[in-house]
MARTOR-632048 format. One record per atom (N, C-alpha, C, O): residue in one letter; residue number from 1; x, y, z; chain; atom name. Coordinates in steps of 0.02 Angstrom, whole numbers. Each point is the difference from the previous one (the first is absolute). Layout:
<rest=a	nr=NUM	u=X	v=Y	w=Z	kette=A	atom=CA>
...
REM end
This chain:
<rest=x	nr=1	u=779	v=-577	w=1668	kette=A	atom=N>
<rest=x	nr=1	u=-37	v=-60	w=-19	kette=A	atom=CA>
<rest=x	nr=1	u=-74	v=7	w=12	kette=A	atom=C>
<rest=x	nr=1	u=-42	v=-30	w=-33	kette=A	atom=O>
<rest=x	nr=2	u=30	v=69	w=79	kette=A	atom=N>
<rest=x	nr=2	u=-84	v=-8	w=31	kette=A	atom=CA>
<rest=x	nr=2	u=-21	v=58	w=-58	kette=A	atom=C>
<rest=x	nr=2	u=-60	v=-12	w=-7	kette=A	atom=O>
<rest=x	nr=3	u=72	v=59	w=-30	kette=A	atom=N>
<rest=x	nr=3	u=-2	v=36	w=-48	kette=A	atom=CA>
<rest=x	nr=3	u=-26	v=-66	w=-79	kette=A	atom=C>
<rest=x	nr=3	u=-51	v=-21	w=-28	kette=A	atom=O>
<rest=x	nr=4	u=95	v=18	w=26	kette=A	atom=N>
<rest=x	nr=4	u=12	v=-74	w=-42	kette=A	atom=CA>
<rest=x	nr=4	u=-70	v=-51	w=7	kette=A	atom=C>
<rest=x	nr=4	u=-26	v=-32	w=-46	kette=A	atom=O>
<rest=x	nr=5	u=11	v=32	w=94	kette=A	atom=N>
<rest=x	nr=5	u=-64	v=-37	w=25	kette=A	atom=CA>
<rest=x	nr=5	u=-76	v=25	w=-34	kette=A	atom=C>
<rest=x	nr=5	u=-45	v=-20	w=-36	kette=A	atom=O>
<rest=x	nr=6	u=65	v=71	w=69	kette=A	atom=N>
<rest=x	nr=6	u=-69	v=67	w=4	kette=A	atom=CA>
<rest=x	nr=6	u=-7	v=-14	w=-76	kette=A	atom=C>
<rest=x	nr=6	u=-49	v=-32	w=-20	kette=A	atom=O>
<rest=x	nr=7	u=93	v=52	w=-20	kette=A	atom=N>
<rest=x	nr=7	u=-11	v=15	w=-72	kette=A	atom=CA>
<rest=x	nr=7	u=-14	v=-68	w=-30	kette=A	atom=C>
<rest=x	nr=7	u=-48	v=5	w=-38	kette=A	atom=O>
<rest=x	nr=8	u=63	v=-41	w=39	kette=A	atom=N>
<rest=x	nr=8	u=15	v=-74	w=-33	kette=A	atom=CA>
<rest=x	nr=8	u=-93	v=-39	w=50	kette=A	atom=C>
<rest=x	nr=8	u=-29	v=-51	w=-18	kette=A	atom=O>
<rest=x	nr=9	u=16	v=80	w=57	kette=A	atom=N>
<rest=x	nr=9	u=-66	v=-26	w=0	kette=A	atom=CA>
<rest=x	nr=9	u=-70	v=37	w=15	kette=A	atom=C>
<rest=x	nr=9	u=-52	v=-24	w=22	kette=A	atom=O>
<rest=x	nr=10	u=67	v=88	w=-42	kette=A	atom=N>
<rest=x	nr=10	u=-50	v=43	w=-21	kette=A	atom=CA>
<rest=x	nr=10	u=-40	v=-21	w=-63	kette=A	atom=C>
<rest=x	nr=10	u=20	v=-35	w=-47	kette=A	atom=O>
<rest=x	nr=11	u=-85	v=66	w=57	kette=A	atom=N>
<rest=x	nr=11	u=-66	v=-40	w=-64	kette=A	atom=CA>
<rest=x	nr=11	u=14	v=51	w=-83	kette=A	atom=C>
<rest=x	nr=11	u=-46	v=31	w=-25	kette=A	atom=O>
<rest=x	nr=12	u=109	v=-32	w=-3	kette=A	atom=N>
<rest=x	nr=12	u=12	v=40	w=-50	kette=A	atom=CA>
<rest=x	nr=12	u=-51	v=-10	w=-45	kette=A	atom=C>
<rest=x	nr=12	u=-10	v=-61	w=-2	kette=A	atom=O>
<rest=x	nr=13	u=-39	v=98	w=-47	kette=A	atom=N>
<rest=x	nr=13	u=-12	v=-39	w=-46	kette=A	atom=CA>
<rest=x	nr=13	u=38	v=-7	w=-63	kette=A	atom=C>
<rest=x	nr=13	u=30	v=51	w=-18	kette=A	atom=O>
<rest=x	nr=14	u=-23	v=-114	w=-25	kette=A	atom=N>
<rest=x	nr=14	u=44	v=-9	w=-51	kette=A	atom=CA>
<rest=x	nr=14	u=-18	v=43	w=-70	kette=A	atom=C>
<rest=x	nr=14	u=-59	v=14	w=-12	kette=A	atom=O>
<rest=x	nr=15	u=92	v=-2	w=-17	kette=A	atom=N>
<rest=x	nr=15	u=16	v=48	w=-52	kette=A	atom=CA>
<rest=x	nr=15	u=-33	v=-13	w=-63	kette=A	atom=C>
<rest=x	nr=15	u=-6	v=37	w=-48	kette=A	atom=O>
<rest=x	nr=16	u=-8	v=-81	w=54	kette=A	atom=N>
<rest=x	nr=16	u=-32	v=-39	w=-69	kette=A	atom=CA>
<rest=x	nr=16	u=-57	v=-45	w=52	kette=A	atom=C>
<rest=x	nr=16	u=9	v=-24	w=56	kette=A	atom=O>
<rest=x	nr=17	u=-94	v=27	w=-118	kette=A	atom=N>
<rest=x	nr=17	u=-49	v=-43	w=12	kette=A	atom=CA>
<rest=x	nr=17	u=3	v=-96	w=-7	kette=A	atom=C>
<rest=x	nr=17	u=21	v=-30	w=-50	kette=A	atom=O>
<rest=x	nr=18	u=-50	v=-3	w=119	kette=A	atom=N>
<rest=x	nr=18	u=5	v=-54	w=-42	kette=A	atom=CA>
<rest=x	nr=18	u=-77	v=-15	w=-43	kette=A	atom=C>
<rest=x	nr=18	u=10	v=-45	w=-40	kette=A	atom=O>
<rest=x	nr=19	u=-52	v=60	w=39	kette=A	atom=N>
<rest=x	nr=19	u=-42	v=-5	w=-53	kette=A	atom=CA>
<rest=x	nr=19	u=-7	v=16	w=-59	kette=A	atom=C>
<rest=x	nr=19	u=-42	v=-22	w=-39	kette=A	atom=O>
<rest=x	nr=20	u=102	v=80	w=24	kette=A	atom=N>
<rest=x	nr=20	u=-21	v=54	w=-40	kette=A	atom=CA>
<rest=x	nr=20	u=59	v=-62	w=-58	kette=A	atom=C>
<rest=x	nr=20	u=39	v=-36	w=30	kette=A	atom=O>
<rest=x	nr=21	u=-42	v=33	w=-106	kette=A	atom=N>
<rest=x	nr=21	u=27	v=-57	w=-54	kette=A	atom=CA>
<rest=x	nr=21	u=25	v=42	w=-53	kette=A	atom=C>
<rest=x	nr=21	u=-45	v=0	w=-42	kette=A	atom=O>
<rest=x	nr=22	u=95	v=38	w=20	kette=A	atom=N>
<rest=x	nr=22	u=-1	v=35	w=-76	kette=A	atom=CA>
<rest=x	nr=22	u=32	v=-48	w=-17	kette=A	atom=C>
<rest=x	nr=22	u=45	v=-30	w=29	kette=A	atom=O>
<rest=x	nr=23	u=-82	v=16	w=-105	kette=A	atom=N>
<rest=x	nr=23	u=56	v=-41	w=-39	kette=A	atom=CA>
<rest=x	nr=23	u=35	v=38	w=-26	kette=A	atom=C>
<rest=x	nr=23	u=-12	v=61	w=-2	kette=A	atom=O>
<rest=x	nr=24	u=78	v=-94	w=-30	kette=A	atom=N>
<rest=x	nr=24	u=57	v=46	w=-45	kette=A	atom=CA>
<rest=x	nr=24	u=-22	v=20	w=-36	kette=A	atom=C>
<rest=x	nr=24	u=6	v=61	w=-1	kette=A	atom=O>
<rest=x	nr=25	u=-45	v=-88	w=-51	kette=A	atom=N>
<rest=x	nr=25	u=-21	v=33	w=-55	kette=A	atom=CA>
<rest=x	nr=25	u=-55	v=83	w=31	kette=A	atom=C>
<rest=x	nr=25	u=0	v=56	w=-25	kette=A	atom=O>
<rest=x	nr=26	u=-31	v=-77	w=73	kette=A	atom=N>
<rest=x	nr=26	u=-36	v=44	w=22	kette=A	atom=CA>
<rest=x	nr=26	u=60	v=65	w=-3	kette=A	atom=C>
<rest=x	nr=26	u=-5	v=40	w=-46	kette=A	atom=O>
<rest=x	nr=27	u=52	v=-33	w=88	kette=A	atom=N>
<rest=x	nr=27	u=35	v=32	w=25	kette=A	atom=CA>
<rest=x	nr=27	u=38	v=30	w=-55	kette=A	atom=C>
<rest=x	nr=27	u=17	v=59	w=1	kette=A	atom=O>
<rest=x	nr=28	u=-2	v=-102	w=-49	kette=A	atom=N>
<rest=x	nr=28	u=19	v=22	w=-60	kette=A	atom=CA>
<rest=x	nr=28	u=-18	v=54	w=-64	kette=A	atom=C>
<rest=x	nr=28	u=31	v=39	w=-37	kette=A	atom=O>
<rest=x	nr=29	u=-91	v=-60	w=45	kette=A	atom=N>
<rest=x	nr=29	u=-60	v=68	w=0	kette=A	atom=CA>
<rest=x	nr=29	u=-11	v=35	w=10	kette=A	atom=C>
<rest=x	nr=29	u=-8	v=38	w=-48	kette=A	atom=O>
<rest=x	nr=30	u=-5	v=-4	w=132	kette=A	atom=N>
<rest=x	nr=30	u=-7	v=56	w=41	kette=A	atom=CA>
<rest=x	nr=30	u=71	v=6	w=-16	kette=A	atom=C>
<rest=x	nr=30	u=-4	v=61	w=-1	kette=A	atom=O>
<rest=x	nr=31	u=73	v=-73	w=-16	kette=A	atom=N>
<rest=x	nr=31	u=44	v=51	w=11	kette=A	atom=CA>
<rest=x	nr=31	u=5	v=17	w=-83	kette=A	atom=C>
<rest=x	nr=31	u=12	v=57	w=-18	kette=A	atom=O>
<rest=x	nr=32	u=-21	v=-100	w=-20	kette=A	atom=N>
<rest=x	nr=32	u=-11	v=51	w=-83	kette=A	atom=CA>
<rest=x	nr=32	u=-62	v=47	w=10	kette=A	atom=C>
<rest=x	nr=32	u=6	v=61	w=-3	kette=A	atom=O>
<rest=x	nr=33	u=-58	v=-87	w=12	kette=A	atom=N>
<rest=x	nr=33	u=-47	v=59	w=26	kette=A	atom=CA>
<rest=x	nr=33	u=28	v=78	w=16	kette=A	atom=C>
<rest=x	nr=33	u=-13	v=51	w=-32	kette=A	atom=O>
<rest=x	nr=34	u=54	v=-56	w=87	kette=A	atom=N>
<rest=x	nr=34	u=36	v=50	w=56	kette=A	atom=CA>
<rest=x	nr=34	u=35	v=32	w=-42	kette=A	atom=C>
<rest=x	nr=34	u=-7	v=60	w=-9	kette=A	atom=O>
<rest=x	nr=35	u=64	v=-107	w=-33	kette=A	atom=N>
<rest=x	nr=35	u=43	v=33	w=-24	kette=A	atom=CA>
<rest=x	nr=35	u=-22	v=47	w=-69	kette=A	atom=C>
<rest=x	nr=35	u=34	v=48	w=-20	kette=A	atom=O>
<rest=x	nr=36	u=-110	v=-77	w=-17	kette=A	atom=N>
<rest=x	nr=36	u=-19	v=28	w=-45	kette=A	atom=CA>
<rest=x	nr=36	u=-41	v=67	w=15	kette=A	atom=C>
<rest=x	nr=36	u=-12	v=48	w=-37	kette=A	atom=O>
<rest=x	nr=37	u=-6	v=-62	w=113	kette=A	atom=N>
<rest=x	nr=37	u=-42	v=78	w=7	kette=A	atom=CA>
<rest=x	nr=37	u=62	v=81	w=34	kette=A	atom=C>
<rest=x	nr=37	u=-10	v=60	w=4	kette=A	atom=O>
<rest=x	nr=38	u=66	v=-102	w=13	kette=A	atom=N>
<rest=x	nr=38	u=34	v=45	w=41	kette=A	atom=CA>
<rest=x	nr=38	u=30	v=27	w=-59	kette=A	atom=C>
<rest=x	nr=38	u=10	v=61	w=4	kette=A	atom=O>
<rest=x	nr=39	u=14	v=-100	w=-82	kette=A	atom=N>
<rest=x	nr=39	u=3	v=36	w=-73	kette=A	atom=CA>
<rest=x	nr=39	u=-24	v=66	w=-10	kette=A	atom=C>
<rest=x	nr=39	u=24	v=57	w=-5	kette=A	atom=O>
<rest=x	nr=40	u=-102	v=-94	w=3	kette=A	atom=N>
<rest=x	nr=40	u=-58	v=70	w=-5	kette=A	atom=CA>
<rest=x	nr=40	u=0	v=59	w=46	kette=A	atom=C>
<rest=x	nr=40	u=-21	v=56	w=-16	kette=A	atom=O>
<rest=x	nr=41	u=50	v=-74	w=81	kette=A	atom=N>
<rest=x	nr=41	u=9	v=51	w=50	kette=A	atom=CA>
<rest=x	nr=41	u=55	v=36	w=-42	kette=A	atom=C>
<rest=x	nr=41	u=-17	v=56	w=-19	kette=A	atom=O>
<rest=x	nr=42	u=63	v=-72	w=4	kette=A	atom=N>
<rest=x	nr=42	u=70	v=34	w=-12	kette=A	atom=CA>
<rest=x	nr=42	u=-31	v=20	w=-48	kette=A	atom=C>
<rest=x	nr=42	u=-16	v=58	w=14	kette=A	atom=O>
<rest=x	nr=43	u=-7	v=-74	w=-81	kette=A	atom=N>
<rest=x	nr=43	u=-15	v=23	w=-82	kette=A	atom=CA>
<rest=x	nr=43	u=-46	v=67	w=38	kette=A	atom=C>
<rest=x	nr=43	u=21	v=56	w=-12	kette=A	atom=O>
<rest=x	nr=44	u=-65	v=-59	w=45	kette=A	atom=N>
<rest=x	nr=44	u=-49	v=32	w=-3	kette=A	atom=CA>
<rest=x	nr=44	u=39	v=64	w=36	kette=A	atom=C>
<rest=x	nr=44	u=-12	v=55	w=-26	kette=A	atom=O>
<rest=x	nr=45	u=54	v=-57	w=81	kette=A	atom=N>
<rest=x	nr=45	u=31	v=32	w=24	kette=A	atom=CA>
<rest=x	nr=45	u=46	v=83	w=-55	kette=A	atom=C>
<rest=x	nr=45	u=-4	v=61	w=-7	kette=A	atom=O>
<rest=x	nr=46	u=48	v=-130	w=-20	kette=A	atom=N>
<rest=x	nr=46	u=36	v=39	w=-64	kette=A	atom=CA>
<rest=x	nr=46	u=-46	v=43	w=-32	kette=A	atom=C>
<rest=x	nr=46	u=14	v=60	w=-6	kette=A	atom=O>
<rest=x	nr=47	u=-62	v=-82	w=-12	kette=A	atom=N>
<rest=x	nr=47	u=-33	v=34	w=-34	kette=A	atom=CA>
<rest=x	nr=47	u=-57	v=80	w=36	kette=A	atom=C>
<rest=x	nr=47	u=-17	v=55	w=-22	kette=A	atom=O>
<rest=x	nr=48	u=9	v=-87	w=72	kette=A	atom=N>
<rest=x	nr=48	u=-8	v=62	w=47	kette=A	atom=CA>
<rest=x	nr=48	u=54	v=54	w=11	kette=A	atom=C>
<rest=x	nr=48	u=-9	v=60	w=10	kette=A	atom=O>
<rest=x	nr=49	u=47	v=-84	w=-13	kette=A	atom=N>
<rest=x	nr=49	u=90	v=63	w=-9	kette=A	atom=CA>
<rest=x	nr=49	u=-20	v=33	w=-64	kette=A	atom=C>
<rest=x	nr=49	u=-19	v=58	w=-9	kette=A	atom=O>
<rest=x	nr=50	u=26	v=-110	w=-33	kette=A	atom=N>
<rest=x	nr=50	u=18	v=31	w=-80	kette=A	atom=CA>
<rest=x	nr=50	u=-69	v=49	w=2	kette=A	atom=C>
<rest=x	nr=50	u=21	v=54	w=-22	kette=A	atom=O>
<rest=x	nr=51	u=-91	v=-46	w=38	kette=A	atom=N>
<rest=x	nr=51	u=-55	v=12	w=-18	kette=A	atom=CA>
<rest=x	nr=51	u=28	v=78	w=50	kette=A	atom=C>
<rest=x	nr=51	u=-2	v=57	w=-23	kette=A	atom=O>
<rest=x	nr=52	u=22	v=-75	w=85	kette=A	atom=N>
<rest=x	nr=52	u=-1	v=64	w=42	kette=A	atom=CA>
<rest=x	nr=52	u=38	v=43	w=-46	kette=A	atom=C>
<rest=x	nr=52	u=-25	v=45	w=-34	kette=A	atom=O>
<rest=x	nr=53	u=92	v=-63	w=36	kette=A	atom=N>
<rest=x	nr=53	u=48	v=40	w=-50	kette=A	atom=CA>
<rest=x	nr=53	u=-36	v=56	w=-58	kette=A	atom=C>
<rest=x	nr=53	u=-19	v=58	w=7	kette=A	atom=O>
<rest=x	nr=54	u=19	v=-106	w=-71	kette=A	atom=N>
<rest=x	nr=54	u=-59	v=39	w=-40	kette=A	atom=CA>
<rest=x	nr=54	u=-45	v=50	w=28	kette=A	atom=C>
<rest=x	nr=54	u=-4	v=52	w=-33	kette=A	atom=O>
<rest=x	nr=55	u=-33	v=-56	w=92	kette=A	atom=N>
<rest=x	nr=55	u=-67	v=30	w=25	kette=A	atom=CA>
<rest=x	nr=55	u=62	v=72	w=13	kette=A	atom=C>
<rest=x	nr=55	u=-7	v=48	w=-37	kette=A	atom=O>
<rest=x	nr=56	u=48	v=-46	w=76	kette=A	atom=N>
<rest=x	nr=56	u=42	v=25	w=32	kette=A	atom=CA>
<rest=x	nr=56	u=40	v=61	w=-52	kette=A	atom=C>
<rest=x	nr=56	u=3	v=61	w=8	kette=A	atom=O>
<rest=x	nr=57	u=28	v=-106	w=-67	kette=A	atom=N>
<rest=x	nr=57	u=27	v=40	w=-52	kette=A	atom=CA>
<rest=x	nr=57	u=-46	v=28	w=-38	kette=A	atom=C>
<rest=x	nr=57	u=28	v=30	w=-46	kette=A	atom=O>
<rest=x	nr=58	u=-98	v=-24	w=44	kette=A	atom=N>
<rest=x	nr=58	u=-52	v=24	w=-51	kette=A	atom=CA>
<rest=x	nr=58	u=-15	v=75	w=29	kette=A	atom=C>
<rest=x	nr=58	u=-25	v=44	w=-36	kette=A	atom=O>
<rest=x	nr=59	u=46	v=-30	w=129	kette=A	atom=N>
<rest=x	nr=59	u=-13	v=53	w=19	kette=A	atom=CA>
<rest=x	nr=59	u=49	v=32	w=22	kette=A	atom=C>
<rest=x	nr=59	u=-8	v=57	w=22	kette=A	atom=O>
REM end
């Protein structure tokens, strides 16, 4: 129990800001944003394979 204590009134700080406000729509955004650049990561990726390949089979 005195374990139980210790932890339960230690100065944690909380996990989330209270000043800090995203609206949904905000949030809705940054994750099409995210999801549209991590695309480009992958496209650009593929295409770094396919480009090595070629470079690779030419010699």
């Amino acid at each position: 129990m005195e374990v139980k204590k210790k932890i339960s009134s230690s100065n944690t700080p909380d996990f989330f800001s209270k000043e800090m406000i995203i609206t949904k729509k905000s949030l809705n955004e940054n994750q099409l944003k995210f999801t549209y650049q991590k695309q480009l990561i992958s496209d650009l990726d593929n295409k770094h394979k396919e480009w090595s390949k070629s470079i690779d089979s030419n010699f």
